[in-house]
N, C-alpha and C positions, 0 to 999 in steps of 0.2 A: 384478651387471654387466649382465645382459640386461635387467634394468628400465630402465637407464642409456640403453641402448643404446634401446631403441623409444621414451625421452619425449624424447632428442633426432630420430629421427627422425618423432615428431608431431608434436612443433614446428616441426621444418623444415618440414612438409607444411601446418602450418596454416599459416605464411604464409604461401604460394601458395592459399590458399583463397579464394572470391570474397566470402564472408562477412566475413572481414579486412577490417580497414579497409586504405587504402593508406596512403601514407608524407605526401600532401598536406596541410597548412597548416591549422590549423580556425579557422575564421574565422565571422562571425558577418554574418547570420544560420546557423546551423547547418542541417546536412543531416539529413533523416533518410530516406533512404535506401538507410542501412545501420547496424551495430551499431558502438559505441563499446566499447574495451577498455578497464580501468579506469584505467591511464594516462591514454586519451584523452579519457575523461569529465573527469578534471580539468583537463585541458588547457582541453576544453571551458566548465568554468566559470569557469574562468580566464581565457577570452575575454570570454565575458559581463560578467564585473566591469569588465575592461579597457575594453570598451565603453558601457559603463554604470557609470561610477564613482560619478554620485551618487545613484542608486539600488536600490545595491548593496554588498552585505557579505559578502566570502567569510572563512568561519572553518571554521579544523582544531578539530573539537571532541572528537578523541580518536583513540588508535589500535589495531586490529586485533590480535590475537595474532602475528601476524605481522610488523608495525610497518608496516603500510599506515594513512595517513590516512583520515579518516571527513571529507566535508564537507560543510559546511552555505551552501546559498547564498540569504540573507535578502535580500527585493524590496519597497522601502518607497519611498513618496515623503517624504522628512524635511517638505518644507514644510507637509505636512497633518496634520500632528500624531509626536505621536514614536510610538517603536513603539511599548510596552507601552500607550498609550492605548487602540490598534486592535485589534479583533479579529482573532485570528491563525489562520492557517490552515498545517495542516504536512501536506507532502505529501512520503512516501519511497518507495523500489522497492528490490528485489534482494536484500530479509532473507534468500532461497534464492538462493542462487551462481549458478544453472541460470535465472533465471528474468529473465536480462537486460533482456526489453522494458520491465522494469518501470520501468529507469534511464529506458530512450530518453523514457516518460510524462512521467518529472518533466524529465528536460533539457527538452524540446518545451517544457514548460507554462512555465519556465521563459525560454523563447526566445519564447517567444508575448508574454507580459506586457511581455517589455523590448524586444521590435520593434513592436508593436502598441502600447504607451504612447504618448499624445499623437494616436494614429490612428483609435482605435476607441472607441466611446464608453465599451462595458464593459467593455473590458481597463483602459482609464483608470482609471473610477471603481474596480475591484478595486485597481488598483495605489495610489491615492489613501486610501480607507476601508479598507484590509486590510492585515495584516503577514503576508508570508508568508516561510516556513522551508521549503527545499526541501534531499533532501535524497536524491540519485538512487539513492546505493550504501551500500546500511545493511550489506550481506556484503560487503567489498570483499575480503577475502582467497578470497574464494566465485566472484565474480566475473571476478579474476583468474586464477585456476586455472584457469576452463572455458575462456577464452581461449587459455591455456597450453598446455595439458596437453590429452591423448587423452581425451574424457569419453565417456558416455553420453547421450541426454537429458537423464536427470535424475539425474544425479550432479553432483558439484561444489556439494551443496547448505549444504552444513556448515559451521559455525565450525569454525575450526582448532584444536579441542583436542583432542590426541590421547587416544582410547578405545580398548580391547582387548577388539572386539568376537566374538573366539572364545576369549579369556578363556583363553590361553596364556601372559600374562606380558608379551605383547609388544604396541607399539600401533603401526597402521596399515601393518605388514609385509606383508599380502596385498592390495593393490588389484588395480583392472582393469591391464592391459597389451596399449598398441597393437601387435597381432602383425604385423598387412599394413604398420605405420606410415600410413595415411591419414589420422590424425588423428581420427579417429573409434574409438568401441569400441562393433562392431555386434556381429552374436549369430556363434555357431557353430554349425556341424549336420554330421552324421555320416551318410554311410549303412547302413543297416539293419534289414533287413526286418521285425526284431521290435517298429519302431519306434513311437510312437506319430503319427508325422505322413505325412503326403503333400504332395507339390508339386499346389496346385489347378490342376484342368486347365484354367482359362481364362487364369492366369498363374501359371505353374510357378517364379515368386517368391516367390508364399506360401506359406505353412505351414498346412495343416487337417488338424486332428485325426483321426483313421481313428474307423468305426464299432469296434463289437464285431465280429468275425470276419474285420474285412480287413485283407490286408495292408498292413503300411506299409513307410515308405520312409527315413524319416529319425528321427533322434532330435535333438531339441535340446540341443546343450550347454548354454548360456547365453552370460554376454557374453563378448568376449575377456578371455583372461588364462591364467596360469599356478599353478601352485601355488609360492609364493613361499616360504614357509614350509615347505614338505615335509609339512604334514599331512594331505594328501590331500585338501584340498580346495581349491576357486579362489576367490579374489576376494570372502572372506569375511571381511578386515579390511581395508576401505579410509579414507580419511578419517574422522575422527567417529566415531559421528556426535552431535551436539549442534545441536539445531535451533533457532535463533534465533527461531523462530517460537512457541515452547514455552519458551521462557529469560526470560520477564518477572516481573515479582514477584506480580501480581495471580491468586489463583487456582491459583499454581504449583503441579502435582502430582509426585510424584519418577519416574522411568524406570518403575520397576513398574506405574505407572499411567497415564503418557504418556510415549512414547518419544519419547526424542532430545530429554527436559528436563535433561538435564546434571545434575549433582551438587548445585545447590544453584541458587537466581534468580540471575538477573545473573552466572552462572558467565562468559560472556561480556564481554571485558572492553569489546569493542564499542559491548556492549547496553547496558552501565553508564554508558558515558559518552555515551549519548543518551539515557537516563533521565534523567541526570543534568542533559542541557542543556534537555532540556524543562521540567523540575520549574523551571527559570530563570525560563520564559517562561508564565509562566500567563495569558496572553491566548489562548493558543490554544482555539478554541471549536471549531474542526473540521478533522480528521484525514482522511487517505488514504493505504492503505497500499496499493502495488500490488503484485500476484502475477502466476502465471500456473497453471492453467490455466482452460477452460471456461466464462469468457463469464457474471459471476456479479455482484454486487453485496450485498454481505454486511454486516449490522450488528450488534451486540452485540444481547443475551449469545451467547456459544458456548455456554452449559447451556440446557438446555429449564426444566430446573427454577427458572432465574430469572426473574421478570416486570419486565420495564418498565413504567413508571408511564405512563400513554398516551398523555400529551404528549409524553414521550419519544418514543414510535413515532409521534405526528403529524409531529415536529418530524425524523425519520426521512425518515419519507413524504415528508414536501418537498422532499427531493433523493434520496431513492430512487424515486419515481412517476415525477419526471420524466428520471434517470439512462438507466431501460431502451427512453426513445422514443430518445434521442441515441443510445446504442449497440446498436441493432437485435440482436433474438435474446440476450440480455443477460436473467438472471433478478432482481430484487432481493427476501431472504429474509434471516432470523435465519443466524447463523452457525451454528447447532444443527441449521436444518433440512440442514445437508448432513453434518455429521458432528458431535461434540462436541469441545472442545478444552480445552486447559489454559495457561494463562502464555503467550497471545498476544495480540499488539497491540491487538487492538479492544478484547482486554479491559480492559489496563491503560490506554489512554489514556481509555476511556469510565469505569470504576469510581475509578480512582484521579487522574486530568486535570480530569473532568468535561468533558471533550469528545467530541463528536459523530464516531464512528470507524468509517469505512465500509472497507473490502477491497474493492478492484478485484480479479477476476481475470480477467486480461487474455486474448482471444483466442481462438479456437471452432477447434478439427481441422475442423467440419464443412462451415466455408468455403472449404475446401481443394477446390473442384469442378470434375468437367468434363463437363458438361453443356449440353444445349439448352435447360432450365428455371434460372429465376431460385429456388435452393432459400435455406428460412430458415433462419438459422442455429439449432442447438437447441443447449443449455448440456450436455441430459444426452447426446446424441450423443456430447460430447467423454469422457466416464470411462467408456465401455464400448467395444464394439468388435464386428467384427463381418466374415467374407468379404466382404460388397458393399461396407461400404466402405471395406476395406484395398485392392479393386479399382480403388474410385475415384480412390481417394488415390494410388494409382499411376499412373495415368492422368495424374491433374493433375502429378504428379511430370515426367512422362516429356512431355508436350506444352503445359504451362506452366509448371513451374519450370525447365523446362532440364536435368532431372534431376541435381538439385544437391543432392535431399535423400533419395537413397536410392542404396547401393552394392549393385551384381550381385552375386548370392554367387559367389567366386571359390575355385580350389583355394588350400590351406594345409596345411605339414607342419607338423603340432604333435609339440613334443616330448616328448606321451605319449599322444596320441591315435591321432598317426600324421597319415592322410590323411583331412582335412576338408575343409568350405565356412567362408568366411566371408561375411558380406554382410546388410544388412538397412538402418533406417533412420540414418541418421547424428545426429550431436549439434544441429545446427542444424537439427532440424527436430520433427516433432509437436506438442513445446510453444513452438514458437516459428515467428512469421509470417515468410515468405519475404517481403527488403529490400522489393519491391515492393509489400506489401500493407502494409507498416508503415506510412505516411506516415498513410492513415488510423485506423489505431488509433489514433498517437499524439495524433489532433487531435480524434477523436470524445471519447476518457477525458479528455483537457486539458478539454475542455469542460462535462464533467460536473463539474470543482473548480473551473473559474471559475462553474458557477452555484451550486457552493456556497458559493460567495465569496460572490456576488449575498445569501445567502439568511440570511448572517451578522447576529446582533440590530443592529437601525441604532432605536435611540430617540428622541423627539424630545419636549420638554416644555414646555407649555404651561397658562401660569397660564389659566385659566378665569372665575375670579370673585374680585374683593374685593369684601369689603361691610363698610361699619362698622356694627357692633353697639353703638355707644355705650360709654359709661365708660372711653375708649381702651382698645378691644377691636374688633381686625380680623378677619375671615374670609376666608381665601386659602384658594381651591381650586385643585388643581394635577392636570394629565392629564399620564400619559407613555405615551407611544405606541411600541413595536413594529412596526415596517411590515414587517418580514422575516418568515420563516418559523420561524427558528432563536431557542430562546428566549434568554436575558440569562443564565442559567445552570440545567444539564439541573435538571430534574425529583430527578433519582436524588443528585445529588449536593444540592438542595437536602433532601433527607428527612434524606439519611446527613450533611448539616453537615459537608460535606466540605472546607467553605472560608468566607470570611467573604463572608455572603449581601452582593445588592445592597442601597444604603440611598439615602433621603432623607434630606438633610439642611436644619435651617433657620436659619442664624444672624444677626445682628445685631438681635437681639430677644427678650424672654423669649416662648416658647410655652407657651401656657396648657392646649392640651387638641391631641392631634393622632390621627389614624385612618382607617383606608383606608373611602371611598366605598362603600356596598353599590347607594346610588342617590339622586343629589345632588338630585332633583326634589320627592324624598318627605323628605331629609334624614336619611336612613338611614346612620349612620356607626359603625364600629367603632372605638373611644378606644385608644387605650394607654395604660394605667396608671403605666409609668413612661419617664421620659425623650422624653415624646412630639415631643421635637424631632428625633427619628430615627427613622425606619419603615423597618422592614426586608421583602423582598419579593423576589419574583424576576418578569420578563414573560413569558410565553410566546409563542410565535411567534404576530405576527397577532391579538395584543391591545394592551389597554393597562389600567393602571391608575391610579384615581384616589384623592385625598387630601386631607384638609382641613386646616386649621391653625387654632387661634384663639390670636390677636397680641394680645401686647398691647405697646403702645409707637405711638413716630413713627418716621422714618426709612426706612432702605434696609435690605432684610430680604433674604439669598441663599440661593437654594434650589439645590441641589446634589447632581445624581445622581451615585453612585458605583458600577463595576460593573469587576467582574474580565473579566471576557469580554466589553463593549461597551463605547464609546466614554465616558467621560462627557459629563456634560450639565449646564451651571448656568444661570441668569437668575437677574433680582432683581427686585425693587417697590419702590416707593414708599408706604410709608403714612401 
């Protein structure tokens, strides 16, 4: 009953909150001046389609354990080719419930392409040459919740499948509990002099640890809540947890050895039905998955022990190099160098997609300043911590946000502790930019996937030379060219034949002898021995390759590029 009682008055409370959205009309162009609740995000796309009808496809591509919709809002211009021609680009946020700005990236990016269409030259051409899958809220029951419900920062991360994580029989019987009802679940502290903390004397808000020999002053509880379960202890079964982020099939390892990988891949039934929709669309050549925290640019593999093939990490570099000028203070690294992982996103859409799978994680604590100096933002700033700058971050708290993102610790009777404090940072805030500073994240990271748009294989082919060799027998040499960064298909997935490679093809004619160009001036060519009317190949970014044929016959002869990941490409001759 007393759980009952404090998440209706969290709820009450969060919607008086200034973080809330209000009750106003979403209309398009969209605002991003504040966070959308997962309602509203659909509302949101909903709009978009509405306004954009022929450029847009909204599809429920599955639902939640909860029965919340999963959606997918596809941005194509039909007249420039159909989708699956185009190289596609899939951009989603909010696999962690807690990690909202991730939605606001893709809505923005989103609202950018289809207000900017027809206006800007390279929102154009992306929306023209590219198929894109956007797809804001991959947690949506995660997402909801933090809205909801009294959270912590970073709680509300989890798929909704219930675990029994004190291993009593029971699942998700002990969560947090909003005691003050603010909407918020900050910490607790006690006083007492055996304690291990002290109020620091320049802001007797924080918490520091006492030396060896001095007195303290407080002890920490931990965050709110009660012992719900009567087993003595608090807030030791809440939600999950099962991490969507560890739930993919590529690589998966069990809980023993990554936590919060659920009972088996795809336990998720979320996960499964965006597995499932991608495996649809194999045009997708490059992926974005956004997170939060610490300001980071991440790419396959999550193992050290795995190597990419170097093209790969060239074809990488061409939108991670340029990724960290656009988001200043922004690091781009292997996913290893920050920690190792098992059955997440980069993994399986690069090993098992063969697509190019970068993780944004969105946003730096250390921009949080208040200051006379212009300071740079640092990535590792944000996963440690530290007195000066819980100081700061107080500061900017109290004389630029308005102090919206941190509650005084106030008196509380607890009902077994007796006479406590409550008070610390609240749920909207650490890993997450105050409305004010959003606008720019949303537009700087939008920008980093429209150049990876930009950077998508674009081929172009070009017969080079006919020459007749007499006895009717023709020599057609054919170049195709690469102008992008991004190859025709990765590296890794051409070794593992993870799919049906790109090919030449050449018909209306028998071909006598055909083979890729080592160097057409010296007449240096590789034959293939069988069926030389198909050559198979892949380009890498920022090349091209060439090819010969010898013809025999008259007529109109078509040569014909085929590729999973780029555009095709055909011409013909006359011989």
């Amino acid at each position: 009953m007393i759980r009952k009682i404090f998440s209706l008055i969290a709820i009450c409370s969060l919607a008086l909150s200034v973080w809330a959205a209000d009750d106003a009309k979403i209309t398009v162009p969209l605002r991003f001046d504040r966070y959308y609740t997962y309602e509203e995000v659909v509302k949101a796309l909903e709009a978009l389609h509405a306004a954009y009808p022929k450029l847009t496809t909204l599809e429920s591509i599955g639902e939640s354990e909860e029965g919340r919709k999963i959606y997918v809002l596809k941005i194509n211009s039909p007249e420039s080719g159909a989708e699956l021609e185009k190289p596609g680009v899939w951009v989603d946020g909010n696999i962690h419930g807690n990690e909202i700005q991730a939605g606001e990236v893709c809505l923005y990016y989103a609202n950018m392409l289809l207000t900017k269409y027809g206006k800007n030259e390279q929102v154009t051409k992306a929306v023209d040459r590219n198929m894109h899958y956007i797809c804001p809220v991959v947690n949506v029951d995660g997402r909801a919740h933090f809205f909801e419900d009294a959270n912590t920062m970073n709680s509300s991360r989890s798929l909704r499948i219930p675990k029994d994580d004190d291993n009593d029989g029971l699942f998700d019987e002990d969560g947090y509990d909003d005691l003050d009802g603010d909407g918020s679940i900050c910490q607790m502290r006690i006083k007492d002099p055996n304690g291990n903390y002290k109020a620091d004397p320049e802001d007797p808000r924080i918490m520091v640890r006492v030396k060896p020999g001095e007195k303290g002053e407080y002890t920490i509880l931990g965050s709110e809540g009660i012992d719900n379960d009567g087993d003595g202890r608090f807030n030791e079964d809440a939600e999950g947890y099962v991490d969507p982020n560890r739930n993919w099939g590529y690589n998966w390892m069990p809980p023993y050895v990554q936590s919060g990988a659920g009972n088996f891949p795809f336990s998720g039934v979320g996960m499964k039905a965006i597995n499932d929709y991608v495996a649809k669309h194999p045009n997708i050549i490059v992926n974005f998955a956004f997170h939060n925290n610490g300001g980071m640019w991440l790419r396959a593999p999550a193992e050290k022990s795995v190597t990419l093939p170097q093209s790969d990490v060239a074809a990488y570099d061409a939108i991670g190099k340029e990724a960290i000028k656009i988001t200043p203070g922004y690091v781009y690294m292997p996913s290893y160098d920050l920690y190792p992982t098992y059955g997440d996103t980069d993994g399986q859409f690069f090993f098992v997609f063969g697509s190019y799978s970068l993780v944004g994680e969105l946003f730096m604590r250390s921009q949080e300043t208040y200051s006379e100096e212009v300071k740079a933002a640092k990535y590792n700033e944000d996963r440690g911590g530290g007195v000066e700058r819980d100081r700061e971050q107080l500061k900017f708290n109290d004389k630029v946000a308005l102090g919206e993102l941190y509650h005084d610790w106030k008196p509380f009777n607890h009902p077994v502790y007796g006479e406590i404090e409550i008070g610390g940072w609240v749920k909207m805030s650490s890993r997450l930019p105050h409305p004010f500073m959003l606008p720019e994240l949303v537009h700087r990271n939008s920008a980093v996937v429209l150049l990876a748009a930009g950077e998508t294989p674009e081929v172009e082919m070009n017969v080079f030379e006919v020459k007749d060799l007499g006895k009717n027998l023709k020599r057609v040499r054919v170049r195709l060219e690469n102008k992008n960064g991004l190859s025709t298909m990765t590296a890794q997935a051409f070794k593992d034949k993870l799919y049906t490679q790109d090919h030449l093809k050449v018909t209306g004619a028998k071909v006598i002898a055909g083979g890729k160009i080592s160097d057409y001036r010296l007449d240096q060519v590789s034959y293939k021995e069988e069926k030389p009317e198909i050559q198979f190949f892949a380009i890498p970014g920022k090349s091209k390759a060439e090819y010969e044929f010898i013809i025999e016959g008259k007529g109109e002869v078509k040569l014909e590029y085929v590729s999973r990941k780029a555009k095709n490409v055909s011409t013909s001759v006359t011989l």
